[in-house]
N, C-alpha and C positions, 0 to 999 in steps of 0.2 A: 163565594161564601156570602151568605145574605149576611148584613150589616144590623147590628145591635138596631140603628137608631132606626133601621126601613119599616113600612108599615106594617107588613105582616109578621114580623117579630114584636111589632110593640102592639097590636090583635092578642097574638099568643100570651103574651107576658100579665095580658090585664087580666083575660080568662083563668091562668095559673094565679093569679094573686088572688082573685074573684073567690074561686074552688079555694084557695087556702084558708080565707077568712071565717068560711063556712064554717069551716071544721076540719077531720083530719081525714079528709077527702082530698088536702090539699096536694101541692105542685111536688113537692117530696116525696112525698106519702106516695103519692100515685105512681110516681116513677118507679118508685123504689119496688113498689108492690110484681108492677111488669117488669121487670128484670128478674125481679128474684127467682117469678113463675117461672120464666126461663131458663135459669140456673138448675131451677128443680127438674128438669126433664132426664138432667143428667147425673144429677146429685143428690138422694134422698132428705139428705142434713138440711141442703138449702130451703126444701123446700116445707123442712121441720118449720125452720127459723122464720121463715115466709109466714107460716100460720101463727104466729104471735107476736108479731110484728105491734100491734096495737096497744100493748102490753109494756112494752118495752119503755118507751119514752111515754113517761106518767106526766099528769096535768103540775103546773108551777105556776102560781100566779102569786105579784106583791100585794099584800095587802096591803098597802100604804098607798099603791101608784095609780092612778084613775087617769088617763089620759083625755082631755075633751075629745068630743065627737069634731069628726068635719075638717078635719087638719090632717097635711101629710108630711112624716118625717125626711129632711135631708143630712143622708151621712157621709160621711166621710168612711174608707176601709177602714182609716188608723181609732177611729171613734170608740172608746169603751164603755161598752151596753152593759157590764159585770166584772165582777170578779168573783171568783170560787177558792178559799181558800189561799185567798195571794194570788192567787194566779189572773191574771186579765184576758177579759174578753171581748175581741175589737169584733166591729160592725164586718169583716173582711172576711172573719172564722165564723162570725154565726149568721149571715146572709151570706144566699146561693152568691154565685156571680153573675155581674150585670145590674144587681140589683141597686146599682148606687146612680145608673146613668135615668133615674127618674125619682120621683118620691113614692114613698110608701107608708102603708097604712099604720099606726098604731099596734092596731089587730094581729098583722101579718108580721108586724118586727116580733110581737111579744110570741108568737107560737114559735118562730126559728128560734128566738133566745130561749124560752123553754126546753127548745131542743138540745139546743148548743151547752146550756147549761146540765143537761143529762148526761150527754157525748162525756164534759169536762170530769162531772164528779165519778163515770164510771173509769175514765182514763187513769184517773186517781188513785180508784180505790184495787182496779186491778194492778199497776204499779207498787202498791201500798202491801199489796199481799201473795205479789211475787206471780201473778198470772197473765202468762202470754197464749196468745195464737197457737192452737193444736197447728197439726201439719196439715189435720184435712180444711180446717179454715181456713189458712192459707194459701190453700189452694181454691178455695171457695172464689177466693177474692180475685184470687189469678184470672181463674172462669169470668168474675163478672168483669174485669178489665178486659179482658180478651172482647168479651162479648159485644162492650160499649164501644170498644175500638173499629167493631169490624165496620167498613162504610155502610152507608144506607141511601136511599135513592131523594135528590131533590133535598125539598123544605126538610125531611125528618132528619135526612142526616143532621143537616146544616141547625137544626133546633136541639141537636143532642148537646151544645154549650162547650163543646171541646177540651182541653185536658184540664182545664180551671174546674168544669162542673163534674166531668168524673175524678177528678182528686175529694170534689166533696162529697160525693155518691160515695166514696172508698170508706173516707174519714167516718163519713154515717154508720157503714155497714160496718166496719171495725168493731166501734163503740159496741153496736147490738150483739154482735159474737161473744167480744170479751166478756160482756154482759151474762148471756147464759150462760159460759165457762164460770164466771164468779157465782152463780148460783149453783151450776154444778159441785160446787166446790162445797156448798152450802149443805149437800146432799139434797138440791130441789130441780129437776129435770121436766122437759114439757115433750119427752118423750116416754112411748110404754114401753118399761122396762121387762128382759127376762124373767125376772122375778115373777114382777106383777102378772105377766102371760102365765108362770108356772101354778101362782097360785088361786090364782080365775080357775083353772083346770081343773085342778084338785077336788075346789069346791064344787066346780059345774060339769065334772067330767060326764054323767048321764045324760048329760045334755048333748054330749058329740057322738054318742055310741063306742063301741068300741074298737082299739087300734087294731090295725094288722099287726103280727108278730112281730113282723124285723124289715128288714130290706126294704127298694125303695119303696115297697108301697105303702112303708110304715111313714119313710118320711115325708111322702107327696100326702097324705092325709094328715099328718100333724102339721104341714104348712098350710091347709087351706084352714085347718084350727086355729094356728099361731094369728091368721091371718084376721076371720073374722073377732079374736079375742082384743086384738089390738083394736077393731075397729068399734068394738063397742066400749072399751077401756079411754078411748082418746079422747072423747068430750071431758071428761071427768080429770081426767089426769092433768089437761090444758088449764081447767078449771082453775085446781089447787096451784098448779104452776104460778096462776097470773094473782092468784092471792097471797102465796108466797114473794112473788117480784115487786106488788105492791108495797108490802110492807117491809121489805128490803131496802128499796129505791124511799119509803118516806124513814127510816132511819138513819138511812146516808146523808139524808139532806135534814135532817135536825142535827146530826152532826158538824155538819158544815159550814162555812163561816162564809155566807152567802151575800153580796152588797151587789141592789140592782140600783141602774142610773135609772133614772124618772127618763120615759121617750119623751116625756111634753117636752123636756127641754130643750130635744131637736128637729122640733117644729123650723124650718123656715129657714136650716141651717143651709148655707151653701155647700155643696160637693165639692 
């Protein structure tokens, strides 16, 4: 197994921090994105939840905390970057693993804490309102465990971060589940509904011509209907979804009793 500190892991790790800084192209993001895909080859939900991925963890930033430029943070796991609610959040839960055995950016602390602090407050709020994991989620998660567990060949294996980085791949995709379960619940879904398909039809039925009587040729032509209705219904539906998540996800957090630690102050800390 190639070594945390060998060269070509610490290549990989600057590139992954590099992409993170950017934007939300980053080392997470990305990963997360290639799994899911694969998830969904087998699971139509996963690969619902795949397509609003982007949606889910909303921007967070302090207004009070400006970090100088040109300095890199040293943390400690046990370091606390926030608290939500009471509740604290060490440098250990909201950076990957690994990421303590060098310094890191300001930039890149403050995006995972963004994250982390999304993770916490939906952990909360679905606790708070009595919503757990369907059975098919759960099994979702099973899929991606499975999947990160299976070997791979060389460097890719050996850069999958082992069971430290898939516990936090888990902890992430958890969050995002229970996440649209809690809007579910809200009556707000980023999938096209029965309904929606019934009542497209109605309105646009001249538009398909008309059914066969009965049997199956009635149902193999109302599936290729069902099919293109969703597909012109799902830009729009995704839409209002993420405008709904939006404004969900900033009512949560005007609710909450949010205290970030300034990163400047661990500039230059030793590990």
């Amino acid at each position: 197994m190639i070594s945390i500190k060998s060269a070509p892991f610490r290549k990989f790790a600057v590139v992954a921090i590099a992409l993170v800084a950017l934007g939300l192209a980053g080392y997470l993001v990305t990963k997360h994105h290639a799994i899911t895909r694969a998830v969904a080859i087998s699971n139509h939900k996963a690969a619902a939840i795949a397509n609003h991925r982007s949606v889910i963890f909303t921007d967070y930033k302090s207004s009070s905390e400006k970090a100088a430029d040109g300095f890199l943070l040293r943390l400690r796991p046990g370091s606390t970057l926030a608290s939500i609610n009471g509740q604290a959040l060490t440098a250990a839960a909201v950076l990957p693993p690994g990421s303590f055995d060098r310094g890191i950016s300001p930039e890149t602390c403050e995006y995972f804490r963004t994250r982390a602090i999304d993770r916490e407050l939906i952990f909360q709020a679905a606790k708070a309102r009595g919503v757990d994991l369907a059975e098919s989620q759960q099994q979702q998660l099973a899929h991606l465990r499975d999947l990160r567990r299976q070997p791979g060949p060389g460097l890719v294996r050996d850069l999958n971060g082992g069971p430290e980085q898939l516990s936090f791949e888990l902890r992430d995709a958890e969050a995002f589940m229970l996440q649209t379960s809690l809007m579910q619940k809200l009556g707000a879904s980023p999938d096209v509904t029965a309904q929606q398909v019934s009542d497209y039809y109605q309105q646009h039925a001249s538009e398909f011509g008309e059914l066969p009587a009965e049997g199956p040729a009635r149902q193999e032509a109302w599936g290729q209907i069902d099919f293109k209705i969703r597909q012109t219904l799902a830009s729009g539906v995704r839409s209002d979804f993420q405008k709904q998540l939006a404004d969900y996800m900033k009512r949560v957090k005007a609710e909450a009793d949010i205290h970030l630690i300034p990163l400047a102050s661990f500039a230059g800390v030793s590990p």
